[in-house]
DSSP file (Angstrom, degrees, kcal/mol; ACC not computed):
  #  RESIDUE AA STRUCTURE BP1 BP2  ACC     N-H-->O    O-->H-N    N-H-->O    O-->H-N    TCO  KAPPA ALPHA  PHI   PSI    X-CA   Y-CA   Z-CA
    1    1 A X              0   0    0      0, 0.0     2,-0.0     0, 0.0     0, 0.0   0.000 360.0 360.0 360.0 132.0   59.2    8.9  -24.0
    2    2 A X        -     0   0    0     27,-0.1     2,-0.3     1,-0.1    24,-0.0  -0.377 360.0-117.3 -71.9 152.1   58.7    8.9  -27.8
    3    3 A X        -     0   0    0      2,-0.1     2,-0.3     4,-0.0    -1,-0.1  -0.538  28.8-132.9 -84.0 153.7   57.6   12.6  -29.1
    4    4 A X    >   -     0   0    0     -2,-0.3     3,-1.5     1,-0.0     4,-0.3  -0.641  24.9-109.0-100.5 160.3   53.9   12.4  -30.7
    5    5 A X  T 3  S+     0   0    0      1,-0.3    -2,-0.1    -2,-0.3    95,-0.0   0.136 121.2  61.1 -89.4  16.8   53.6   14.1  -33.9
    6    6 A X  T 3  S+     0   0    0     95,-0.0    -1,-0.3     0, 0.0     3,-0.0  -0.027 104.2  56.5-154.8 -14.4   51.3   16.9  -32.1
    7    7 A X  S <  S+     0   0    0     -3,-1.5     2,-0.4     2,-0.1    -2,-0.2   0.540  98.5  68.6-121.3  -7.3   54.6   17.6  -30.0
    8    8 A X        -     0   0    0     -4,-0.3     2,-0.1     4,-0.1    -1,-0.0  -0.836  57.1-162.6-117.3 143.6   57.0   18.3  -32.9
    9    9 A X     >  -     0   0    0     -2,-0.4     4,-1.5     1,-0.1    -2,-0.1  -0.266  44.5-100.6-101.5-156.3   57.3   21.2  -35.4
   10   10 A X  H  > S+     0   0    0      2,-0.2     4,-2.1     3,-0.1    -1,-0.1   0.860 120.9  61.3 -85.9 -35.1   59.5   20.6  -38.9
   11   11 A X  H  > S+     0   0    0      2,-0.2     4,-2.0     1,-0.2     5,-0.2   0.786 109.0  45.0 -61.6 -41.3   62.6   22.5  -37.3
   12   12 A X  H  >>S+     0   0    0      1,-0.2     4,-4.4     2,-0.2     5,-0.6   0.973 110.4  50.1 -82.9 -29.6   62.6   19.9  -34.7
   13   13 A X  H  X5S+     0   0    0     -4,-1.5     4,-1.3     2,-0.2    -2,-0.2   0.917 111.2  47.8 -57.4 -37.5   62.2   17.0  -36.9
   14   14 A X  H  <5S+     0   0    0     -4,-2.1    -1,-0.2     1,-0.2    -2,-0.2   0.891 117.5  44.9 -67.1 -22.6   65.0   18.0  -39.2
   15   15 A X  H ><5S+     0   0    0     -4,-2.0     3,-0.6    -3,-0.3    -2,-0.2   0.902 116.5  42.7 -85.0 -35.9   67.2   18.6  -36.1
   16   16 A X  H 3<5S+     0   0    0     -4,-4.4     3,-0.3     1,-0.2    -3,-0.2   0.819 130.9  25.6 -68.8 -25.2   66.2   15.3  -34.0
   17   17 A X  T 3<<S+     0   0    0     -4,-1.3    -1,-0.2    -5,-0.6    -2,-0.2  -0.033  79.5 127.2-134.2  40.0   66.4   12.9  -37.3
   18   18 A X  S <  S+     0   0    0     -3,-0.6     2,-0.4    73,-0.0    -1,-0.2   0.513  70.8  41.7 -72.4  -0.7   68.8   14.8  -39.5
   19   19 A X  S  > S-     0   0    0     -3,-0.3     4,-1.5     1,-0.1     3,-0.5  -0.985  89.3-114.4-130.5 155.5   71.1   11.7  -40.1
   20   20 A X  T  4 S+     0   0    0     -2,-0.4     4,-0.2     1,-0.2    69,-0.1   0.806 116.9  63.3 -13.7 -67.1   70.0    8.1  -40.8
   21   21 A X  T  > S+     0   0    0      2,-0.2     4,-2.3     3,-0.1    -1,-0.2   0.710  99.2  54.9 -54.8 -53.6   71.1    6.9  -38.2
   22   22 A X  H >> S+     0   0    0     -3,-0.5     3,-2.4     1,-0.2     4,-1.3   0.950 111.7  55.1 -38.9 -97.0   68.4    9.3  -36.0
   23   23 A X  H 3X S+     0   0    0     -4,-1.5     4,-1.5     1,-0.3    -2,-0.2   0.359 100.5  47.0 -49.5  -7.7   66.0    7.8  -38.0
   24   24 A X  H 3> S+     0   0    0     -4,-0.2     4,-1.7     2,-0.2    -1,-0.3   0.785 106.0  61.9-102.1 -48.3   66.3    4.5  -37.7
   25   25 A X  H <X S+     0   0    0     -3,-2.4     4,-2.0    -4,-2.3     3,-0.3   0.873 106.8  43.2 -50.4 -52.1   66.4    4.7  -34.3
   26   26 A X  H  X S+     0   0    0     -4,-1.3     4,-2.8     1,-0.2     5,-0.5   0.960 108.7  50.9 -56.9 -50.2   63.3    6.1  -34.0
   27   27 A X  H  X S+     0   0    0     -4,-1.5     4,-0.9     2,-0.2    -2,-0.2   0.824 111.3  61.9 -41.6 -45.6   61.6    4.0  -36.3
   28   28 A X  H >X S+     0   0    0     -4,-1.7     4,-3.2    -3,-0.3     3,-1.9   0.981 105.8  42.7  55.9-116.1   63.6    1.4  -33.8
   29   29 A X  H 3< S+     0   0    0     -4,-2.0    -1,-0.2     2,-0.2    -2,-0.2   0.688 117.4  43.8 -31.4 -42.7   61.8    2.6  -30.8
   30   30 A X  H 3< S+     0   0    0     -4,-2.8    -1,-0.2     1,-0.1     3,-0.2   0.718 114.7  47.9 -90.6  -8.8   58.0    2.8  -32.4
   31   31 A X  H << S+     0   0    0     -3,-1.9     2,-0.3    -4,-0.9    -2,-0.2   0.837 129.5  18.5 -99.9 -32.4   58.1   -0.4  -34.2
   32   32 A X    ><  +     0   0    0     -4,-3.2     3,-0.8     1,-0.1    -1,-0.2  -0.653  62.7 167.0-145.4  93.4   59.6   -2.8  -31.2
   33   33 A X  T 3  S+     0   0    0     -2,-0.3    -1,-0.1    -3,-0.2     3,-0.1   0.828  89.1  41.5 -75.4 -57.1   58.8   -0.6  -27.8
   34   34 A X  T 3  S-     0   0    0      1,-0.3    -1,-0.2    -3,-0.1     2,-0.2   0.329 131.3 -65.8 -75.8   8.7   59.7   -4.2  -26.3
   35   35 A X  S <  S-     0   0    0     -3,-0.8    -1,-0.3    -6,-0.1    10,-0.0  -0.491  72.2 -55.2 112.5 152.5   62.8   -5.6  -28.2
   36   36 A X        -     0   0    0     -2,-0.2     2,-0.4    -3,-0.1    -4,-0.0  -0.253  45.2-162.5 -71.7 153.6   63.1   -6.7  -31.8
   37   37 A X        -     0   0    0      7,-0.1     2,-1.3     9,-0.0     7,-0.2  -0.976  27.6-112.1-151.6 134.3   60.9   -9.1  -33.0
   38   38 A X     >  -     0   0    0      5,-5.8     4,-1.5    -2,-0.4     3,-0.3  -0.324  18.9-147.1 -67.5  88.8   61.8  -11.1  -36.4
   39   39 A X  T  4 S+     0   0    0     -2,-1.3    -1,-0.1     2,-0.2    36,-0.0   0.672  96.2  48.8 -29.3 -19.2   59.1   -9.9  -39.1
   40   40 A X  T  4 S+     0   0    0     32,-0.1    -1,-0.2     3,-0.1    -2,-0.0   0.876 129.9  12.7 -79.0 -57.8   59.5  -13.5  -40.5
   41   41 A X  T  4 S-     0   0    0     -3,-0.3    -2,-0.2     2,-0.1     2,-0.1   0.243  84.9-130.9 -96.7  21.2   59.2  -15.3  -37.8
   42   42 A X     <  +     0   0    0     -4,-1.5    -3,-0.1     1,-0.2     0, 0.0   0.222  47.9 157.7  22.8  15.1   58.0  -13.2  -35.2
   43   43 A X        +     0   0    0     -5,-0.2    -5,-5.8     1,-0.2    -1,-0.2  -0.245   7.5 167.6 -44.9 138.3   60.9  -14.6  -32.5
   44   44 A X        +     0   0    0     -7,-0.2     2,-0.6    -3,-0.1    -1,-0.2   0.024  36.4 122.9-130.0  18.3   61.1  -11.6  -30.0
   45   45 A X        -     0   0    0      1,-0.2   -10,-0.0     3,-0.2    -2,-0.0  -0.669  52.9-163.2 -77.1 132.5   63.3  -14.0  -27.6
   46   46 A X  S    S+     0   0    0     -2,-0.6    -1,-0.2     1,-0.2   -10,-0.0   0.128  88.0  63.0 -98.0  27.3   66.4  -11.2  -27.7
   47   47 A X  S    S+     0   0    0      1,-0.1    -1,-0.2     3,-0.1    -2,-0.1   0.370 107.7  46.9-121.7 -17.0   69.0  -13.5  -26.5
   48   48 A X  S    S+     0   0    0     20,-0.1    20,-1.9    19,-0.0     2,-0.4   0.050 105.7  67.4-106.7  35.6   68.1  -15.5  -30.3
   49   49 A X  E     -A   67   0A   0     18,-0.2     2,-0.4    -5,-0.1    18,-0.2  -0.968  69.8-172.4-141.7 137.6   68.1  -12.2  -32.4
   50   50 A X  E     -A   66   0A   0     16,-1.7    16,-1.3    -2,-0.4     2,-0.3  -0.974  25.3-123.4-139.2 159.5   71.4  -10.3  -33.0
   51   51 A X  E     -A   65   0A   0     -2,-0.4     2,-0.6    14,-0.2    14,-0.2  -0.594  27.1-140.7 -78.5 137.4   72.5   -7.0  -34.5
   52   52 A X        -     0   0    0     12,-0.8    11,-0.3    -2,-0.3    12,-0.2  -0.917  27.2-110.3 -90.3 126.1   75.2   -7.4  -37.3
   53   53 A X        -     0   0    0     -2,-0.6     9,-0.1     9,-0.1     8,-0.0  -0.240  27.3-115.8 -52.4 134.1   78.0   -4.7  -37.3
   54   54 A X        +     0   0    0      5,-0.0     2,-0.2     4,-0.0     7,-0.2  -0.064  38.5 177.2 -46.3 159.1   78.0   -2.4  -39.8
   55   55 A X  B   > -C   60   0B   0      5,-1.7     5,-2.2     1,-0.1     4,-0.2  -0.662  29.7-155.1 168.5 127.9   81.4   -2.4  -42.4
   56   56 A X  T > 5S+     0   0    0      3,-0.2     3,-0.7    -2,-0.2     4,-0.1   0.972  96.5  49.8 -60.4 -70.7   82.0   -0.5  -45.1
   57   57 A X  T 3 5S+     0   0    0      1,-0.3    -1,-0.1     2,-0.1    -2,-0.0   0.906 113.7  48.8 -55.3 -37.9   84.4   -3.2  -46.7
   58   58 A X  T 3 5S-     0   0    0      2,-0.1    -1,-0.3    -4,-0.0    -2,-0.2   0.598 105.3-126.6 -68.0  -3.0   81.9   -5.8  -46.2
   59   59 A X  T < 5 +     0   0    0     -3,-0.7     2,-0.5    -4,-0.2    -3,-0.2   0.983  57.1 150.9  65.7  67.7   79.1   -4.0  -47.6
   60   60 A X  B   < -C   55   0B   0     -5,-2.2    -5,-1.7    -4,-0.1    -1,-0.2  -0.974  38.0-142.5-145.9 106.5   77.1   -4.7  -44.3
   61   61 A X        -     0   0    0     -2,-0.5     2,-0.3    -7,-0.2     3,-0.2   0.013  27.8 -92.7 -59.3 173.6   74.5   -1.6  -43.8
   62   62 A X  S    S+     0   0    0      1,-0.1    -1,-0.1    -8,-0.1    -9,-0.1  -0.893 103.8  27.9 -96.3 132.9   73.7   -0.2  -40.4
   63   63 A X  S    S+     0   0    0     -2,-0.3     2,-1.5   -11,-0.3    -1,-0.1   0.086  73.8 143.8 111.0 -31.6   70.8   -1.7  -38.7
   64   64 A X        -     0   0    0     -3,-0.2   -12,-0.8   -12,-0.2    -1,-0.1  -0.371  29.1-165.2 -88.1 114.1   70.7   -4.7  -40.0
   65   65 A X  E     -A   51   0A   0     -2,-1.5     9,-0.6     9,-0.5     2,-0.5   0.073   9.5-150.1 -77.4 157.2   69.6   -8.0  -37.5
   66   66 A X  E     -AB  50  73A   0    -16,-1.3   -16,-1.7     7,-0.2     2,-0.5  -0.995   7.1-148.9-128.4 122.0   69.8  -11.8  -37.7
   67   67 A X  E  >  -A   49   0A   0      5,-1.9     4,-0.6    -2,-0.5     5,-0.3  -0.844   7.9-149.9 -96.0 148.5   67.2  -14.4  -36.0
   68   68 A X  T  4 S+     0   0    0    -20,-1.9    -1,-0.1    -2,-0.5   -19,-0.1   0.927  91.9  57.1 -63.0 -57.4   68.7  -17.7  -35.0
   69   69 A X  T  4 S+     0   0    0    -21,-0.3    -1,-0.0     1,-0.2   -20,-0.0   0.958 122.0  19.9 -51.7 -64.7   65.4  -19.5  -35.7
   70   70 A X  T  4 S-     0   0    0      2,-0.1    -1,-0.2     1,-0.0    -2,-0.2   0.665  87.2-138.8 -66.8 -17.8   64.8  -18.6  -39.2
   71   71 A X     <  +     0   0    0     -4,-0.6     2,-0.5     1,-0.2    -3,-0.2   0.874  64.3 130.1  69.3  36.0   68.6  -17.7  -40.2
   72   72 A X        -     0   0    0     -5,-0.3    -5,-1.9     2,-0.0     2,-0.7  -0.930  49.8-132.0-114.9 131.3   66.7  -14.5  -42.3
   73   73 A X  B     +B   66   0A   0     -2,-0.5     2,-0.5    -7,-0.2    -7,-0.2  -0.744  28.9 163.8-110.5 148.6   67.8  -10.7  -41.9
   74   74 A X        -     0   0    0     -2,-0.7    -9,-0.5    -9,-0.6   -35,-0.2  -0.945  24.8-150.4-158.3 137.3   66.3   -8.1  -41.4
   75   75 A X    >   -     0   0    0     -2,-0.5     3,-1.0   -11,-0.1   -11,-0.1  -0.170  49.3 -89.0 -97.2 174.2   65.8   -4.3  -40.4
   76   76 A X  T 3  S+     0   0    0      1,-0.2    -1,-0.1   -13,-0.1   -13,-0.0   0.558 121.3  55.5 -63.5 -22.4   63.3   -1.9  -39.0
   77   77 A X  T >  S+     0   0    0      5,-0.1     3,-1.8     3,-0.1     5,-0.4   0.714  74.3 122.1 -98.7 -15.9   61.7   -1.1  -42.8
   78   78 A X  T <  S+     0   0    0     -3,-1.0     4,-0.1     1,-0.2     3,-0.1   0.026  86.3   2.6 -13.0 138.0   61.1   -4.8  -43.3
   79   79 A X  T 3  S+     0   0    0      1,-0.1    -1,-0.2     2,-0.1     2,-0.1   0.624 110.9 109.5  35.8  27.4   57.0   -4.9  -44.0
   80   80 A X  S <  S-     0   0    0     -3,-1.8     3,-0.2    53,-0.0    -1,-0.1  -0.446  88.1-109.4-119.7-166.0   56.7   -1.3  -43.8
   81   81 A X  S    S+     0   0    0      1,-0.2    -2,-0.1    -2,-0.1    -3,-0.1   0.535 123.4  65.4 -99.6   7.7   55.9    1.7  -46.8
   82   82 A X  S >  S+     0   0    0     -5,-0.4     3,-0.8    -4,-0.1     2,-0.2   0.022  83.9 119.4-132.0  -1.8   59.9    2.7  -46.1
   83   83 A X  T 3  S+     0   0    0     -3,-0.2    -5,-0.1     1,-0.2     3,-0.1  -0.607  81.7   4.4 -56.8 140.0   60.5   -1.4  -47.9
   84   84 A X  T 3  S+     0   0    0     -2,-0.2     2,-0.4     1,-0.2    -1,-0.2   0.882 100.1 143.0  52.7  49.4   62.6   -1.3  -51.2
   85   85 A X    <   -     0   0    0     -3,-0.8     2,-1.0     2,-0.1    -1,-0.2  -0.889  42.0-169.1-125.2 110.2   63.1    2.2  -50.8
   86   86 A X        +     0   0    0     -2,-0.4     2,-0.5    -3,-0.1    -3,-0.0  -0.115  60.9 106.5 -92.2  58.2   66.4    4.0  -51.8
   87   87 A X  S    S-     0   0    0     -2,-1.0     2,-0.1    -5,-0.1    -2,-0.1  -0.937  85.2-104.0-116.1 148.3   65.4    7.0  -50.2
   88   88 A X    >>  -     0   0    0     -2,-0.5     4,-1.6     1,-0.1     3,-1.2  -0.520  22.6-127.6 -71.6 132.6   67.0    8.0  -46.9
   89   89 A X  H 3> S+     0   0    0      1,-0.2     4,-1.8     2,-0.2     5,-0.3   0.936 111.8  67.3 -40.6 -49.4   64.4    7.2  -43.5
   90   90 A X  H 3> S+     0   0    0      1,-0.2     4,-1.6     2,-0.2    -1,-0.2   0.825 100.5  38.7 -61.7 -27.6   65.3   11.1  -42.8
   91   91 A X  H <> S+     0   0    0     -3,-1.2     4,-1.5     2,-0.2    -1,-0.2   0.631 118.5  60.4 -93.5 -12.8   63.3   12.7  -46.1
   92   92 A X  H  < S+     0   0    0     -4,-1.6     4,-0.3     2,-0.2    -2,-0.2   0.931 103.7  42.5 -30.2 -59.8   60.7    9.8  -44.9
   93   93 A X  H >X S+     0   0    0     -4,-1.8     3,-2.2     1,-0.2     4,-1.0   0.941 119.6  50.9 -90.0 -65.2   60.2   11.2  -41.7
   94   94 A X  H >X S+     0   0    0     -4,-1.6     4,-1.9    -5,-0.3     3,-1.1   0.851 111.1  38.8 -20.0 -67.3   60.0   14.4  -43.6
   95   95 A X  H 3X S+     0   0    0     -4,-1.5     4,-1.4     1,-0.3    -1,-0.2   0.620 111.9  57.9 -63.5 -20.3   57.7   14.0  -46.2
   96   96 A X  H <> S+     0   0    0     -3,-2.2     4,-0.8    -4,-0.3    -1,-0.3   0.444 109.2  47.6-112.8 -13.9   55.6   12.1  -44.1
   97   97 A X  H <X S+     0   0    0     -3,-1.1     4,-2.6    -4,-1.0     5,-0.3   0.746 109.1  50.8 -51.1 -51.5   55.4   15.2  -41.5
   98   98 A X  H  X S+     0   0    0     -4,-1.9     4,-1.1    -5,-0.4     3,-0.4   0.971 109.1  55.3 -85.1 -57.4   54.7   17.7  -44.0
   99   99 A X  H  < S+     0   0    0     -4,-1.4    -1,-0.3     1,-0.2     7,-0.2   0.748 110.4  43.0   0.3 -68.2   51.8   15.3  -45.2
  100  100 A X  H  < S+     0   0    0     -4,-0.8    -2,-0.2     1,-0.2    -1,-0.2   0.855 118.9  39.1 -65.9 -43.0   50.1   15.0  -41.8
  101  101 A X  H  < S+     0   0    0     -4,-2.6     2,-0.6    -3,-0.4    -1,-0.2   0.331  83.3 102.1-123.0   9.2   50.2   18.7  -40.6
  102  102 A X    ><  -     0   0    0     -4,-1.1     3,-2.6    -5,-0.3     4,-0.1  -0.796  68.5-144.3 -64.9 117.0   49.5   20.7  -43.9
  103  103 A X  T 3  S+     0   0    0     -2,-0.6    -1,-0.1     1,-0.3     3,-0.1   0.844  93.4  32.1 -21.8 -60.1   46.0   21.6  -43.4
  104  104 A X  T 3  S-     0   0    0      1,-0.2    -1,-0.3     0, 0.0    -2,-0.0   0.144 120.7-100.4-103.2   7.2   44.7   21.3  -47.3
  105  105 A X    <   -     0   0    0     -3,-2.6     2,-0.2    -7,-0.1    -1,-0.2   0.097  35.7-113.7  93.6 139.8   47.4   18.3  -48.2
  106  106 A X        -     0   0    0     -7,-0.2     2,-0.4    -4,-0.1     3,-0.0  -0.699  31.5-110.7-117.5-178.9   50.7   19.1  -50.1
  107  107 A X    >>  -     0   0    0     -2,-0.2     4,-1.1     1,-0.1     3,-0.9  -0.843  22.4-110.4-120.6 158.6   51.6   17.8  -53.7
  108  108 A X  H 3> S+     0   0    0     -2,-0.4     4,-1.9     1,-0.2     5,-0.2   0.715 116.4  53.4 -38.5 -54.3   53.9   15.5  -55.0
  109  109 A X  H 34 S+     0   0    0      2,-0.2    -1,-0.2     3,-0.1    15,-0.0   0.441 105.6  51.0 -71.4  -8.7   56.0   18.5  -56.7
  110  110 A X  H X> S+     0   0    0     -3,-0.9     4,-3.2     2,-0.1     3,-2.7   0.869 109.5  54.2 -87.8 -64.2   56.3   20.6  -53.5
  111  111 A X  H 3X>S+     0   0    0     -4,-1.1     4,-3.1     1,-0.3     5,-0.7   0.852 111.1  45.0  -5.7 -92.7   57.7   17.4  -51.7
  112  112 A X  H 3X5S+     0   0    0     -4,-1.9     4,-0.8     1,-0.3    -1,-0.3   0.730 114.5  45.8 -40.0 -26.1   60.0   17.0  -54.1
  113  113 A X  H <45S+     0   0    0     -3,-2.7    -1,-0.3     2,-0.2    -2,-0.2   0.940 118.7  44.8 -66.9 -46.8   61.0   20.7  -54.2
  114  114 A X  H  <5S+     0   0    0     -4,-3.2    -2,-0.2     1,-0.2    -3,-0.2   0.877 116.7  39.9 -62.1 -48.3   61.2   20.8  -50.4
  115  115 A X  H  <5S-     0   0    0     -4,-3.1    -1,-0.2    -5,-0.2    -3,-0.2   0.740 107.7-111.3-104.5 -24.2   63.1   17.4  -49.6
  116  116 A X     << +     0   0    0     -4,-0.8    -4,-0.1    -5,-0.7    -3,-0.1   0.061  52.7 178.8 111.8 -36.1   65.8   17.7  -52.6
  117  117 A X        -     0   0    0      1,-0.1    -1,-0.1     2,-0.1     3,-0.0   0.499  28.4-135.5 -12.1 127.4   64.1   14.5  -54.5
  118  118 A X  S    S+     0   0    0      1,-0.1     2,-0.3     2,-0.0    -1,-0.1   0.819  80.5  20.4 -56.8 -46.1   65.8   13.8  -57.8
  119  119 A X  S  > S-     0   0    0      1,-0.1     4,-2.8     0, 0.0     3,-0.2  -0.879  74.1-118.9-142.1 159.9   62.8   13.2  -60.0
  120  120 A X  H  > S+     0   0    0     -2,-0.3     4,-2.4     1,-0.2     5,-0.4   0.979 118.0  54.9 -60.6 -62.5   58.5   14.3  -59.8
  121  121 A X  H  4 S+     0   0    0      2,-0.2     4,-0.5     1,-0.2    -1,-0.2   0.751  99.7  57.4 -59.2 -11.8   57.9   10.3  -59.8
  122  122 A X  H  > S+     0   0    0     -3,-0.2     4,-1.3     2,-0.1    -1,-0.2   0.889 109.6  43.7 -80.2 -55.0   60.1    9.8  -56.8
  123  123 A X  H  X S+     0   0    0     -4,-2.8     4,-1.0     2,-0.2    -2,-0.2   0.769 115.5  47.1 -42.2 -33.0   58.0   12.2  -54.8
  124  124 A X  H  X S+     0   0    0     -4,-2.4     4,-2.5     2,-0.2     5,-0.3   0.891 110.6  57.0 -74.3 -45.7   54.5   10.7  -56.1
  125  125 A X  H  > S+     0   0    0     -4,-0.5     4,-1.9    -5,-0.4    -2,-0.2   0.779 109.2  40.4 -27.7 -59.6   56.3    7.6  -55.3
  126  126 A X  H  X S+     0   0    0     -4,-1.3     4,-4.2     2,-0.2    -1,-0.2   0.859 114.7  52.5 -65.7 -46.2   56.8    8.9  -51.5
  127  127 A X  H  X S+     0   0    0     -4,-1.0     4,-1.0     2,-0.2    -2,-0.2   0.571 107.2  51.8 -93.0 -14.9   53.4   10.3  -51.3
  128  128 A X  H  X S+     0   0    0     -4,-2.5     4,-2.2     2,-0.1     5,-0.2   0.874 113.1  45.3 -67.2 -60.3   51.7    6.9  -52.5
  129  129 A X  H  X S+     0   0    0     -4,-1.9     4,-1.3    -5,-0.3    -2,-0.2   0.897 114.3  47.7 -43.9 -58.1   53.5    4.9  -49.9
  130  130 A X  H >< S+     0   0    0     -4,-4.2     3,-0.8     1,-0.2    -1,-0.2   0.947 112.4  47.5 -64.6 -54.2   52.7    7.4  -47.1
  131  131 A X  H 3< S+     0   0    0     -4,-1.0    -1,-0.2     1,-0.2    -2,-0.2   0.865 106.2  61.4 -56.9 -26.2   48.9    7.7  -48.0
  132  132 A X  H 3<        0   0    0     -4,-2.2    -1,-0.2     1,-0.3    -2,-0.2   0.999 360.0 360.0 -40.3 -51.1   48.5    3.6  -48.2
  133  133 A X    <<        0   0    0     -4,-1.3    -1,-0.3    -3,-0.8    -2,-0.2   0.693 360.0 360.0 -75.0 360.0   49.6    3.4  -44.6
């Protein structure tokens, strides 16, 4: 059973989704509860969708799927606020905790203090995406 955000403090989120890989999974698990389904073409037949292996030399990411029908690939951040983002899922999941369960709201410049964030505009960055959704 996936944890609800009511069920988790920050200590546990950094220890359950400290590595990518963590995250992904989860994200994994709330976005296709039934099996992958192609965000282009919405095939969810799971015998026409397959996972590509990861490789280093090939430049081939972890996570990332192929549908048969459409030939397109594609991962768990596809259509999401976590799209065309080089920020790691795991200061996602972060930032996007510490969003929901500060009472009064946090700023863009504590984010960034908190999670490590290279620049103020990456954090505003984070903290637009998360309030869209």
């Amino acid at each position: 059973m996936l944890p609800t955000p009511a069920d988790l403090t920050l200590d546990e989120i950094q220890s359950r989704f400290g590595t990518d890989e963590a995250a992904r999974g989860y994200l994994e698990e709330i976005r296709w509860p039934d099996g992958i389904v192609c965000p282009h073409c919405k095939n969810a037949d799971q015998k026409r969708i397959w996972e590509i292996k990861a490789s280093a030399t090939a430049k081939i990411r972890a996570g990332l799927y192929q549908c048969a029908e459409c030939k397109k690939q594609f991962t768990v951040t596809v259509g999401t606020i976590f799209e065309d983002s080089h920020i790691p899922l795991r200061k996602w999941l972060v930032a996007w905790y510490l969003l929901c369960s500060s009472k009064k709201g946090i700023s863009s410049l504590q984010i960034q203090r908190m999670l490590g964030l290279g620049s103020y505009r990456t954090a505003l960055f984070m903290m637009h995406r998360i309030r869209y959704a």
